[in-house]
PDB file as gemmi writes it, atoms N, CA and C in Angstrom:
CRYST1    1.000    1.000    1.000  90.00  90.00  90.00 P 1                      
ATOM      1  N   UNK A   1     -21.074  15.399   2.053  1.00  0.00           N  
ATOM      2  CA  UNK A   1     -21.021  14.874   3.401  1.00  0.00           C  
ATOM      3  C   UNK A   1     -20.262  15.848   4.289  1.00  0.00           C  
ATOM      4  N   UNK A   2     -20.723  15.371   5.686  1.00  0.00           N  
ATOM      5  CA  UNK A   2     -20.033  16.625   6.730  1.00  0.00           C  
ATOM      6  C   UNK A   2     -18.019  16.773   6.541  1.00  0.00           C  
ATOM      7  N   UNK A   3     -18.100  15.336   6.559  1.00  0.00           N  
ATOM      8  CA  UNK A   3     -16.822  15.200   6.929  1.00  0.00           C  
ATOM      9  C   UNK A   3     -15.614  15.159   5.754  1.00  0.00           C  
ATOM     10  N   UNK A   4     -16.578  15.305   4.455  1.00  0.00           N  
ATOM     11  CA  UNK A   4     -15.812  14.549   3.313  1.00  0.00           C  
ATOM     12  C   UNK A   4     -14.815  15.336   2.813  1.00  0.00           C  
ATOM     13  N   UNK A   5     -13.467  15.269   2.406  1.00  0.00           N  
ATOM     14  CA  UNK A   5     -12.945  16.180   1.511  1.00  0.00           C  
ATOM     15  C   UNK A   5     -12.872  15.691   0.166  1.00  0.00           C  
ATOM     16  N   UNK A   6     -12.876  16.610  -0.716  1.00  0.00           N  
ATOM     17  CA  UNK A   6     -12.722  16.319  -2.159  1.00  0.00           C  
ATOM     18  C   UNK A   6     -11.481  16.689  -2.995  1.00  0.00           C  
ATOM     19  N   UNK A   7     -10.781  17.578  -2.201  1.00  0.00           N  
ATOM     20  CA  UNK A   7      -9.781  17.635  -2.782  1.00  0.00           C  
ATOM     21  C   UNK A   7      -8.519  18.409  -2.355  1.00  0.00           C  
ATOM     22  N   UNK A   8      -7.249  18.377  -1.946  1.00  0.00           N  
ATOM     23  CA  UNK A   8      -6.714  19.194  -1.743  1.00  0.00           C  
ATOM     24  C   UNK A   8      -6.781  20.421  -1.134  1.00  0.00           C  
ATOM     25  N   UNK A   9      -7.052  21.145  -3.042  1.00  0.00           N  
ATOM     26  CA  UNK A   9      -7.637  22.846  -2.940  1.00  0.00           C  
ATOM     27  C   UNK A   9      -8.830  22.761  -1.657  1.00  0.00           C  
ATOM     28  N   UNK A  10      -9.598  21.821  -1.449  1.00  0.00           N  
ATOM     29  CA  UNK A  10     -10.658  22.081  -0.670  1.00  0.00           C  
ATOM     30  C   UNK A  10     -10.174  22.239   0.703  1.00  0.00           C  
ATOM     31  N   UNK A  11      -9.242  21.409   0.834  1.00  0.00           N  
ATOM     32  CA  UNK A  11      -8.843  20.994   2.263  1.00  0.00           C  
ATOM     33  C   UNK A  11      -7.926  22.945   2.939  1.00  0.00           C  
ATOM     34  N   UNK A  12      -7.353  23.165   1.907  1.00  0.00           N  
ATOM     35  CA  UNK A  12      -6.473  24.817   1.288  1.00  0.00           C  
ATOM     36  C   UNK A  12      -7.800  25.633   1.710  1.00  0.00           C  
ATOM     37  N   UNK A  13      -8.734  25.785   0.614  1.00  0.00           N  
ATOM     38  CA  UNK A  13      -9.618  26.544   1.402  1.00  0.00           C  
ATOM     39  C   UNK A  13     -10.097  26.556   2.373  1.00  0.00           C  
ATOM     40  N   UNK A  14     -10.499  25.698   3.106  1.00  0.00           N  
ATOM     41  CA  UNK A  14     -10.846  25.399   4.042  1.00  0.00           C  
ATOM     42  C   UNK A  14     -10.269  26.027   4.958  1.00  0.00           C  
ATOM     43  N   UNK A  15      -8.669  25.812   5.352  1.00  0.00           N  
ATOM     44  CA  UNK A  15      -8.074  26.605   6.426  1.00  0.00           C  
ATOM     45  C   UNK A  15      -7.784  28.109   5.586  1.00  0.00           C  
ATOM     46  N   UNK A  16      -7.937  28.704   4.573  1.00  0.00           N  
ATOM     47  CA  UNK A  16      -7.608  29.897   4.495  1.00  0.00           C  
ATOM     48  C   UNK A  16      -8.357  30.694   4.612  1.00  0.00           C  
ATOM     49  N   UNK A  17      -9.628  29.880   5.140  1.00  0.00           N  
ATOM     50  CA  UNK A  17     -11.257  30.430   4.988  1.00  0.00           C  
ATOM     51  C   UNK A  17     -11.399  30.430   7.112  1.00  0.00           C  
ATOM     52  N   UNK A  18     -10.799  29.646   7.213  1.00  0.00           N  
ATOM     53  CA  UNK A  18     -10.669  29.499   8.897  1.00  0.00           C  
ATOM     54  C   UNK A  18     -10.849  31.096   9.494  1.00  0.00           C  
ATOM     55  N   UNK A  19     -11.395  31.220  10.376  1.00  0.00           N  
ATOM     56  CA  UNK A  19     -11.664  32.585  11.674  1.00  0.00           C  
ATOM     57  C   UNK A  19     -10.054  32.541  12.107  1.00  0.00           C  
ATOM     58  N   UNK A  20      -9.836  31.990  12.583  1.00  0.00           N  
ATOM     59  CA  UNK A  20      -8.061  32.023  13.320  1.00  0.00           C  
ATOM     60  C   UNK A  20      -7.224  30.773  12.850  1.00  0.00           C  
ATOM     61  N   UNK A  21      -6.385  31.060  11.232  1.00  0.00           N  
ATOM     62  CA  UNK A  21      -6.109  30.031  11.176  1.00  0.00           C  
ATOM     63  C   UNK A  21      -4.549  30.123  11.895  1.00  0.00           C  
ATOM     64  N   UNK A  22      -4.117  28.891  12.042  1.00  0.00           N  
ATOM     65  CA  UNK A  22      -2.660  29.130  13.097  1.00  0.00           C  
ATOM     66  C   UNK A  22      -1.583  27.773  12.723  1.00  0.00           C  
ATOM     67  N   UNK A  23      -0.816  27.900  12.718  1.00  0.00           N  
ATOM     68  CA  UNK A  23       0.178  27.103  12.453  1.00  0.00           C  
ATOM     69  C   UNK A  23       0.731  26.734  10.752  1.00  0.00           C  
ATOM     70  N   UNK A  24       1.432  26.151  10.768  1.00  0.00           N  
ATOM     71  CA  UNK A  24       2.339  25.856   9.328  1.00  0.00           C  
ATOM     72  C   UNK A  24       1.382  24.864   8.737  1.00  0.00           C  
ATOM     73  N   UNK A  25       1.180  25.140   6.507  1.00  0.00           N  
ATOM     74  CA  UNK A  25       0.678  24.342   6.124  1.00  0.00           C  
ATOM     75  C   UNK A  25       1.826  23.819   5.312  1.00  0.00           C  
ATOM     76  N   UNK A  26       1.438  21.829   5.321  1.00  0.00           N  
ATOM     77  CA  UNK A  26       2.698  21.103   4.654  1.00  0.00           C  
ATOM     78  C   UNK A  26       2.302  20.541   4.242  1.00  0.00           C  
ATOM     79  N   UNK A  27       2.840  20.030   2.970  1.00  0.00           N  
ATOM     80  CA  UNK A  27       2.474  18.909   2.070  1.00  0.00           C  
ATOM     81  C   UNK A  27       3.552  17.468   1.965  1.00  0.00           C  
ATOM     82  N   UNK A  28       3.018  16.739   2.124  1.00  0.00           N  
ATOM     83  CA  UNK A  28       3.986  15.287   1.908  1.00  0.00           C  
ATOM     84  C   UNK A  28       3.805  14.745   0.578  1.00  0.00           C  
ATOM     85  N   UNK A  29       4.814  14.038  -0.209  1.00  0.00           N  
ATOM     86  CA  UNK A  29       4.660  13.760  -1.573  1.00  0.00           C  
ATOM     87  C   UNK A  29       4.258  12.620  -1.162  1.00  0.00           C  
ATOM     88  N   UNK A  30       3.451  12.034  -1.288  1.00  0.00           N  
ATOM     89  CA  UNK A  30       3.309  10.259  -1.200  1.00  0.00           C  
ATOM     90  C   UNK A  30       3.620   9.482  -2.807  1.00  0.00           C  
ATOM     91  N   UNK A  31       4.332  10.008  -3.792  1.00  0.00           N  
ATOM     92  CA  UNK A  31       4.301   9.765  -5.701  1.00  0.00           C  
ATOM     93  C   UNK A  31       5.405   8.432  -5.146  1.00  0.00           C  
ATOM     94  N   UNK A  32       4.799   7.253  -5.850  1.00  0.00           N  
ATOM     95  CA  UNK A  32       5.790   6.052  -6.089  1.00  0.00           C  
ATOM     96  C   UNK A  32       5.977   5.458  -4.044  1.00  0.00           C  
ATOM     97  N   UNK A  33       4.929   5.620  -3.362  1.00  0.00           N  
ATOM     98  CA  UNK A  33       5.121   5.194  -2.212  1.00  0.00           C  
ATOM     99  C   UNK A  33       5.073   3.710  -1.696  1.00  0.00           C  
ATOM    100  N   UNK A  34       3.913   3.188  -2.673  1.00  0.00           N  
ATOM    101  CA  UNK A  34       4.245   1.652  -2.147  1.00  0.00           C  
ATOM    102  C   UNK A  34       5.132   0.813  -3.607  1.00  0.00           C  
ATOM    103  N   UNK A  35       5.407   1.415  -4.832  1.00  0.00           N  
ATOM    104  CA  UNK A  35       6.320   1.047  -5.707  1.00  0.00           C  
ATOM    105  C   UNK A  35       8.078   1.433  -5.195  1.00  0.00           C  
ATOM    106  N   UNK A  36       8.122   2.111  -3.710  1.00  0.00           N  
ATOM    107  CA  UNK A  36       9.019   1.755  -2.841  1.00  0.00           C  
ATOM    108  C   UNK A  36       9.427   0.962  -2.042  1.00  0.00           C  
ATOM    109  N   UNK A  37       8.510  -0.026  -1.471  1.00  0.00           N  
ATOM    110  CA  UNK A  37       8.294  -0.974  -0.755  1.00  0.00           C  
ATOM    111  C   UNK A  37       9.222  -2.053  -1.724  1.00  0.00           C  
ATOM    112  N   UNK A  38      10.193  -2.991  -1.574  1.00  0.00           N  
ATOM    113  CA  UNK A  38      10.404  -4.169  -2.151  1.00  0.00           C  
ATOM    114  C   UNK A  38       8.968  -4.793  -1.420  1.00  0.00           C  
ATOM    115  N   UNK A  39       9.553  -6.049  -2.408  1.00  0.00           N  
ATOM    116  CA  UNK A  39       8.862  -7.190  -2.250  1.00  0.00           C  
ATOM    117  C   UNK A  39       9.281  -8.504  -1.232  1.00  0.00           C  
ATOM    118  N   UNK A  40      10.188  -8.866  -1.868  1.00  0.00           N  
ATOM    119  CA  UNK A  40      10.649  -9.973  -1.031  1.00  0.00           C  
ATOM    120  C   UNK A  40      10.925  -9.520   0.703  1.00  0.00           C  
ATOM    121  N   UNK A  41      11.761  -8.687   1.272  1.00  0.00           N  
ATOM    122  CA  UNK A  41      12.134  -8.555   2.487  1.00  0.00           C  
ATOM    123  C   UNK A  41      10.554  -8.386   3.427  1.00  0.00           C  
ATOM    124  N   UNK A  42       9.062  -7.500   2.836  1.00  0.00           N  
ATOM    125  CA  UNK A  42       7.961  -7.478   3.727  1.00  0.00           C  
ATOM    126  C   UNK A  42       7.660  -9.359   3.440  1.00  0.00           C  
ATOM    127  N   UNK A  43       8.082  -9.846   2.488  1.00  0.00           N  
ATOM    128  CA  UNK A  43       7.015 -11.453   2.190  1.00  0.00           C  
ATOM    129  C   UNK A  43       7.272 -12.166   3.579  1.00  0.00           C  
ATOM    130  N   UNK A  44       8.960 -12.083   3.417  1.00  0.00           N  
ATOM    131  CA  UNK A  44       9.813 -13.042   4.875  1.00  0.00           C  
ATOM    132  C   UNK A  44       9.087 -11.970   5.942  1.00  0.00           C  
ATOM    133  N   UNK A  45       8.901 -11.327   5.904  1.00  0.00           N  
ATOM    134  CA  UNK A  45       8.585 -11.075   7.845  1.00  0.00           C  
ATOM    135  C   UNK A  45       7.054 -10.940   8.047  1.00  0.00           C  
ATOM    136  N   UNK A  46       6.338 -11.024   6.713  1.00  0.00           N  
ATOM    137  CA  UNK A  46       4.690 -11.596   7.056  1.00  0.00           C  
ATOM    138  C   UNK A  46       4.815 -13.153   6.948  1.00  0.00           C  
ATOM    139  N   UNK A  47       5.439 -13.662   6.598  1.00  0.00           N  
ATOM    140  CA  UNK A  47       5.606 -15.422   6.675  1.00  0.00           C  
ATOM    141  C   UNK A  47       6.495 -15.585   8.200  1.00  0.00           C  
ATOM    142  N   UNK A  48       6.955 -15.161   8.575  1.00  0.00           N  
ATOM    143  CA  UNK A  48       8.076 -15.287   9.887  1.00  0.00           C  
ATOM    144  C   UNK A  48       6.647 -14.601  11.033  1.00  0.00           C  
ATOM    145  N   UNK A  49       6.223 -13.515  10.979  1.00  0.00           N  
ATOM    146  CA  UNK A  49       5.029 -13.381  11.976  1.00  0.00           C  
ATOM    147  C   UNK A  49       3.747 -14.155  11.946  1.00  0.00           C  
ATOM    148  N   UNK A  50       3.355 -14.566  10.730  1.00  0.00           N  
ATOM    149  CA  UNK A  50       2.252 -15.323  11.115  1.00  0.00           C  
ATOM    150  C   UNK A  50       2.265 -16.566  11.046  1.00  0.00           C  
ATOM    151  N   UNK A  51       3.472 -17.242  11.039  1.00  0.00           N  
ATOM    152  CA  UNK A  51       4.081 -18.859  11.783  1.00  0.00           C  
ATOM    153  C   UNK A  51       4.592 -18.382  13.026  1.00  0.00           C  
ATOM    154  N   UNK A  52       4.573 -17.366  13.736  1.00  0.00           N  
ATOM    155  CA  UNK A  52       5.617 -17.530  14.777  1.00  0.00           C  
ATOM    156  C   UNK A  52       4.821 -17.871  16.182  1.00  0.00           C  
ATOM    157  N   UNK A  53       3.467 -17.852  16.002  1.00  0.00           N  
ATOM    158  CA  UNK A  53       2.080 -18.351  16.902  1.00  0.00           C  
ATOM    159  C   UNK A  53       1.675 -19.877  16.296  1.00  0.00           C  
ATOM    160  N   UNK A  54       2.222 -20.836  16.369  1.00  0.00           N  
ATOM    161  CA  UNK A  54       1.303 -22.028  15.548  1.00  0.00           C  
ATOM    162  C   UNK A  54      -0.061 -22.068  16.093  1.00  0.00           C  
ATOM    163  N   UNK A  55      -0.795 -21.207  17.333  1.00  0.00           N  
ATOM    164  CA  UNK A  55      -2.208 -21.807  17.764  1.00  0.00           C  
ATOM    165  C   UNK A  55      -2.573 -20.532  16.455  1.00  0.00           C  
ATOM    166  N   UNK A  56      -2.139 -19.443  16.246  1.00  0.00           N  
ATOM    167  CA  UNK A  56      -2.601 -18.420  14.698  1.00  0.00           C  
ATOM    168  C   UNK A  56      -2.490 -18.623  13.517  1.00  0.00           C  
ATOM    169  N   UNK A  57      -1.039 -20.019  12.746  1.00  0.00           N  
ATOM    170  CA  UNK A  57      -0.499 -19.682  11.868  1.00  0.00           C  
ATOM    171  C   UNK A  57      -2.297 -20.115  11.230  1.00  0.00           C  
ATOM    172  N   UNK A  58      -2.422 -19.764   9.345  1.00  0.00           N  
ATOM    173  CA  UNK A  58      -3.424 -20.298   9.203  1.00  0.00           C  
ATOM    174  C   UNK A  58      -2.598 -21.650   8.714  1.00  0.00           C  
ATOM    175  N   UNK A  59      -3.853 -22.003   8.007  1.00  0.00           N  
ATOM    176  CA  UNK A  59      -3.899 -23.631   7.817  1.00  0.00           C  
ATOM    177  C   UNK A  59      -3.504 -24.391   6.626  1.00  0.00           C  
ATOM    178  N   UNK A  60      -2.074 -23.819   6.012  1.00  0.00           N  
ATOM    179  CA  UNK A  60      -1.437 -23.847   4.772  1.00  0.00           C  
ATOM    180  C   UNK A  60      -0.253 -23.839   4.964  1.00  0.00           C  
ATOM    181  N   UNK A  61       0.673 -24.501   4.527  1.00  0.00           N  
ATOM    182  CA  UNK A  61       1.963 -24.589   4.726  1.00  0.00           C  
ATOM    183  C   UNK A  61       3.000 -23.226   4.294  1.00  0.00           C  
ATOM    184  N   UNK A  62       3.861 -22.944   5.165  1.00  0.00           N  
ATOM    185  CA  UNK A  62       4.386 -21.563   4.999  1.00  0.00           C  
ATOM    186  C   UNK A  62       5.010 -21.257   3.964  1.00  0.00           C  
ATOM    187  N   UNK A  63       5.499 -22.530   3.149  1.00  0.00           N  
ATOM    188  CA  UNK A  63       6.311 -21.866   1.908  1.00  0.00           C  
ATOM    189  C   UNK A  63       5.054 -21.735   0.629  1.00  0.00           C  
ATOM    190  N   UNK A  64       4.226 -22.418   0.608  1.00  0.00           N  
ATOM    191  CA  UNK A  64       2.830 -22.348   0.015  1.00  0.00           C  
ATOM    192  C   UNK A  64       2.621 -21.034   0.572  1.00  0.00           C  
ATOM    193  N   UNK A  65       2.427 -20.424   1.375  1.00  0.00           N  
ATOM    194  CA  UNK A  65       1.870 -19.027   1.383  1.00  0.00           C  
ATOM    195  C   UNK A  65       2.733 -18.081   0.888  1.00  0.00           C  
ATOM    196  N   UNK A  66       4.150 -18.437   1.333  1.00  0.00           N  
ATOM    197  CA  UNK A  66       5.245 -17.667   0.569  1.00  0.00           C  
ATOM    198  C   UNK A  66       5.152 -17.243  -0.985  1.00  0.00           C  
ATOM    199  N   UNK A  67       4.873 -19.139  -1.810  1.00  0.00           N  
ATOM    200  CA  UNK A  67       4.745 -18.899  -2.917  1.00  0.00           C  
ATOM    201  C   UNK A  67       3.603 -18.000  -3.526  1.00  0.00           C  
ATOM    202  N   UNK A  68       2.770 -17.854  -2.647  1.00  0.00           N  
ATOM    203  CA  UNK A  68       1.382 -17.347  -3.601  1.00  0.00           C  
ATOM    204  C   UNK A  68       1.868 -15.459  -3.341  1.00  0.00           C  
ATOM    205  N   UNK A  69       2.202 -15.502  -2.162  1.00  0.00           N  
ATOM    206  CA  UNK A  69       2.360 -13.861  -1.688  1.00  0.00           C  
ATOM    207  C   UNK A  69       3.102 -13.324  -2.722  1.00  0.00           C  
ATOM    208  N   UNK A  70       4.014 -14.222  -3.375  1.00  0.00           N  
ATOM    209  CA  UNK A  70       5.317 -13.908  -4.451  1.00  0.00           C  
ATOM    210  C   UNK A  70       4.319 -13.935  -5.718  1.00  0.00           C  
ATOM    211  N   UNK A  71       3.592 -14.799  -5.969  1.00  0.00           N  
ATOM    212  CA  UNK A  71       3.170 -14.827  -7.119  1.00  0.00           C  
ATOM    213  C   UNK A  71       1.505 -13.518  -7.567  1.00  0.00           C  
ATOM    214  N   UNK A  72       1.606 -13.485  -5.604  1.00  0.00           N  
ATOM    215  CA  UNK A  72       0.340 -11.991  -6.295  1.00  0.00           C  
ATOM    216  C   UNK A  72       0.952 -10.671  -6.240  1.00  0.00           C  
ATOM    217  N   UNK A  73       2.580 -10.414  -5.749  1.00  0.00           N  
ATOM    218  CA  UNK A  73       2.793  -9.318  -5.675  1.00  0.00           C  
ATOM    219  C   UNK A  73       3.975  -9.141  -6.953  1.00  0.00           C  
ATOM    220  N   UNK A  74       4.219 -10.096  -7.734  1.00  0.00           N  
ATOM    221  CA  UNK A  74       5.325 -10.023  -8.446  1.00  0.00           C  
ATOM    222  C   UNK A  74       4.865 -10.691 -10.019  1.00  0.00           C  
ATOM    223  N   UNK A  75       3.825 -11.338 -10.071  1.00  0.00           N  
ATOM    224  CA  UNK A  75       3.025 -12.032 -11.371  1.00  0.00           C  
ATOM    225  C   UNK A  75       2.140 -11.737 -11.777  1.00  0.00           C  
ATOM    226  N   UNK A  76       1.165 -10.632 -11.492  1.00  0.00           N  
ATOM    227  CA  UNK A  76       0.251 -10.253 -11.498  1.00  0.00           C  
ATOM    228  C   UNK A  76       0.115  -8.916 -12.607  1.00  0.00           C  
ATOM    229  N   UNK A  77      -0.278  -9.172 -13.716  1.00  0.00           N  
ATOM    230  CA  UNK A  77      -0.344  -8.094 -14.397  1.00  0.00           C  
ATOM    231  C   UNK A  77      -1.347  -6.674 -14.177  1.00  0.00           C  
ATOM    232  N   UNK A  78      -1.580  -6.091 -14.452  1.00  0.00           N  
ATOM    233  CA  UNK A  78      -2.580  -4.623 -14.350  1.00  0.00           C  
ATOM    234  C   UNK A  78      -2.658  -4.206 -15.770  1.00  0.00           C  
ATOM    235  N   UNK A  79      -3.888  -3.295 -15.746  1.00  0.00           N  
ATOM    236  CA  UNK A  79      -4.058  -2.623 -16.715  1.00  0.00           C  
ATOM    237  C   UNK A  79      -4.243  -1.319 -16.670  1.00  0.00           C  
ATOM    238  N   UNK A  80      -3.390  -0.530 -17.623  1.00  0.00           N  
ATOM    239  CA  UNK A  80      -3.509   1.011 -17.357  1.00  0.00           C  
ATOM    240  C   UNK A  80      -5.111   1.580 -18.377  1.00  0.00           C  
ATOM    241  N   UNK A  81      -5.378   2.322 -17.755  1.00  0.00           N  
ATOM    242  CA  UNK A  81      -6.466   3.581 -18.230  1.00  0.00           C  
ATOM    243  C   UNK A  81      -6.492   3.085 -19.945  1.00  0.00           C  
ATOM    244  N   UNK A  82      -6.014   3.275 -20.251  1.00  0.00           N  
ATOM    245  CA  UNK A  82      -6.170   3.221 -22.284  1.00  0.00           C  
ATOM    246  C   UNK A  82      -5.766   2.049 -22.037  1.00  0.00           C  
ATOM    247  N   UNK A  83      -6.194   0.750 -21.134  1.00  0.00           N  
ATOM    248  CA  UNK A  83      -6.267  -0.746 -22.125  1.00  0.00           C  
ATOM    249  C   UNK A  83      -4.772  -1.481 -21.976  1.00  0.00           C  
ATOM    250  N   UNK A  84      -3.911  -0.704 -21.565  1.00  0.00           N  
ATOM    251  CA  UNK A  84      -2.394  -1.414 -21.991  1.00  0.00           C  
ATOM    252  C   UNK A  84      -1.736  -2.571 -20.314  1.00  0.00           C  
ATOM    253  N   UNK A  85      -1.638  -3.709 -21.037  1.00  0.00           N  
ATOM    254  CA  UNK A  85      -1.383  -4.382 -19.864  1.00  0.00           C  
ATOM    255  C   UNK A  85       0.265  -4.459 -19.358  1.00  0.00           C  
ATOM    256  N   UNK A  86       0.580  -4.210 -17.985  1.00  0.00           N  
ATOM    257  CA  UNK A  86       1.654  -4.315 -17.769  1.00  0.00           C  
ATOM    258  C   UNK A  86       2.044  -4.882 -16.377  1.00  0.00           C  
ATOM    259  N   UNK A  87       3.403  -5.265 -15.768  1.00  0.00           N  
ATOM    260  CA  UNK A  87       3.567  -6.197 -15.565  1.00  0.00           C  
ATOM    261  C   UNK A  87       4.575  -5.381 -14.523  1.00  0.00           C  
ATOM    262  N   UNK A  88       3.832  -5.463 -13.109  1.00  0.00           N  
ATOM    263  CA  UNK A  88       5.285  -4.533 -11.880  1.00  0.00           C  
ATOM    264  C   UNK A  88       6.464  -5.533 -11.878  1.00  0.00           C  
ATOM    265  N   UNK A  89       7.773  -4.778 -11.736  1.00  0.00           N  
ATOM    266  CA  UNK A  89       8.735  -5.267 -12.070  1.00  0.00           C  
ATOM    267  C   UNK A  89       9.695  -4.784 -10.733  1.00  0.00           C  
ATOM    268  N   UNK A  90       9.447  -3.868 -10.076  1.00  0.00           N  
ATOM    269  CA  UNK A  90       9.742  -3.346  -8.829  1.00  0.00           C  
ATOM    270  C   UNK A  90       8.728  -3.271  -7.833  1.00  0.00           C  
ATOM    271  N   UNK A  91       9.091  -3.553  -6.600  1.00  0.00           N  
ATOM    272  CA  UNK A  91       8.282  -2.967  -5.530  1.00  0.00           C  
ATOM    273  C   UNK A  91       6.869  -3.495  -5.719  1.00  0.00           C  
ATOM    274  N   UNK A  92       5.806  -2.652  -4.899  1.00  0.00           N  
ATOM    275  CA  UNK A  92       4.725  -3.277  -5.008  1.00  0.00           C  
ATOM    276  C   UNK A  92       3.762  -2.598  -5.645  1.00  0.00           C  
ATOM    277  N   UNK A  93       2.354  -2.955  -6.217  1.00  0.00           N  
ATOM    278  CA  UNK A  93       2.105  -2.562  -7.698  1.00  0.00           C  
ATOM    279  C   UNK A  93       1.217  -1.632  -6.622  1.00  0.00           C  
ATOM    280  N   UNK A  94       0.699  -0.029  -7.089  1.00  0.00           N  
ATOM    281  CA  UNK A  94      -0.126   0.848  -6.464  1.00  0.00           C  
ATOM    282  C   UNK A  94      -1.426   0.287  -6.784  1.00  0.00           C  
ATOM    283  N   UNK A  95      -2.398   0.442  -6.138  1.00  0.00           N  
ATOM    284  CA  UNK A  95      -3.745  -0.286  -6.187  1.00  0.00           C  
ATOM    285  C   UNK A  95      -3.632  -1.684  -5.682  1.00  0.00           C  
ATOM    286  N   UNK A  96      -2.604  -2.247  -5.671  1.00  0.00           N  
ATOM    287  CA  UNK A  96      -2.857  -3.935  -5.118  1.00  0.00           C  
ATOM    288  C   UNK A  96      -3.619  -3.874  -3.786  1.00  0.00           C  
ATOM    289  N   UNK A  97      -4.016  -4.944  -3.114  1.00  0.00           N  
ATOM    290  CA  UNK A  97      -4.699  -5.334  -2.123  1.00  0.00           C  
ATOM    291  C   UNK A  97      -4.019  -5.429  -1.586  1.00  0.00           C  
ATOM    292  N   UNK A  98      -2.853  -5.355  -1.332  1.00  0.00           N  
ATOM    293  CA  UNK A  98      -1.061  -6.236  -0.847  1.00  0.00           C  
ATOM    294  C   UNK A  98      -0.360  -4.922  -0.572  1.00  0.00           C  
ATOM    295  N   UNK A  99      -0.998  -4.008  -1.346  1.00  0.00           N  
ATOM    296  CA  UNK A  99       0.042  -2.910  -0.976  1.00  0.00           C  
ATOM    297  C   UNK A  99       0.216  -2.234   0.307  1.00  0.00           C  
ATOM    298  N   UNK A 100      -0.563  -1.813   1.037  1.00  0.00           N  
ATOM    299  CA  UNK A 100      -0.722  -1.549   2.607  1.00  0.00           C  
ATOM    300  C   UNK A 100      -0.164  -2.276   3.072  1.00  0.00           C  
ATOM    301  N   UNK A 101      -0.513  -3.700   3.177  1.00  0.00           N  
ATOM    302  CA  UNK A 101       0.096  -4.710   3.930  1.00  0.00           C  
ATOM    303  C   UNK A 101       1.450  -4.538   4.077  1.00  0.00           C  
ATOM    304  N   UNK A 102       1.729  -4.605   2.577  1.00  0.00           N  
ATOM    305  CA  UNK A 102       3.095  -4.851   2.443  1.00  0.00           C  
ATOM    306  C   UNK A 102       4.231  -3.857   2.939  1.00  0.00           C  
ATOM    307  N   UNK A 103       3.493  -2.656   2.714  1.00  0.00           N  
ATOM    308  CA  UNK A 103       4.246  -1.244   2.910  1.00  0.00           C  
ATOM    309  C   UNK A 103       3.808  -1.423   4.825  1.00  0.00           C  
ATOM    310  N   UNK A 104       3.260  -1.584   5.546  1.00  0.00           N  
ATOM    311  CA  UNK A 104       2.942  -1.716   7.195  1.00  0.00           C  
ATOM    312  C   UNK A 104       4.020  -2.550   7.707  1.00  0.00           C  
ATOM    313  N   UNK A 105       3.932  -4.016   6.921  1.00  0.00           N  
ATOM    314  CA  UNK A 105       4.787  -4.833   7.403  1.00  0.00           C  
ATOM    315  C   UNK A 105       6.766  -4.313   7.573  1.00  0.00           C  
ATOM    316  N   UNK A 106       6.832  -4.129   5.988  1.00  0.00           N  
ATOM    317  CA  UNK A 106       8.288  -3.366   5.848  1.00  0.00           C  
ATOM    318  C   UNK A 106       8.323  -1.888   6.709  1.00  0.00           C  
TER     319      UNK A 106                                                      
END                                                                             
């Protein structure tokens, strides 16, 4: 595709392959970025913003949403590559559906 990158190195060649390339190249580590995020402090301020409109909140009681937000970001097991199931114990699990959220909100 026109727009697609595949990798890094590609993105590297790309500007070293450039007619006039210009300015500084940098890399950001993103390793362990949303297993930085706690949990609890983003739960309270997505439960505190989306009660704080009652014509928006949805249609479930707030500590009921509390509980489930707790129970998909903190109960929820995964499975690694070779089969082995495990269980986030910090922060929020990489790949969750929750993780953006969670890491936007905090």
């Amino acid at each position: 595709a026109k727009y697609q990158i595949n990798s890094t190195d590609d993105v590297f060649l790309q500007i070293i392959r450039a007619t006039r390339p210009q300015g500084i190249i940098a890399s950001l580590d993103v390793e362990s970025l949303f297993t930085n995020v706690p949990v609890l402090p983003p739960i309270d301020i997505v439960c505190e913003k989306v009660y704080k409109d009652p014509t928006a909140a949805p249609p479930i009681d707030a500590n009921l949403l509390k509980k489930l937000l707790i129970a998909c970001t903190t109960e929820c097991p995964f499975f690694h590559v070779d089969g082995t199931m495990y269980l986030q114990t910090d922060g929020v699990s990489m790949g969750s559906p929750l993780g953006v959220t969670m890491a936007n909100f905090y």
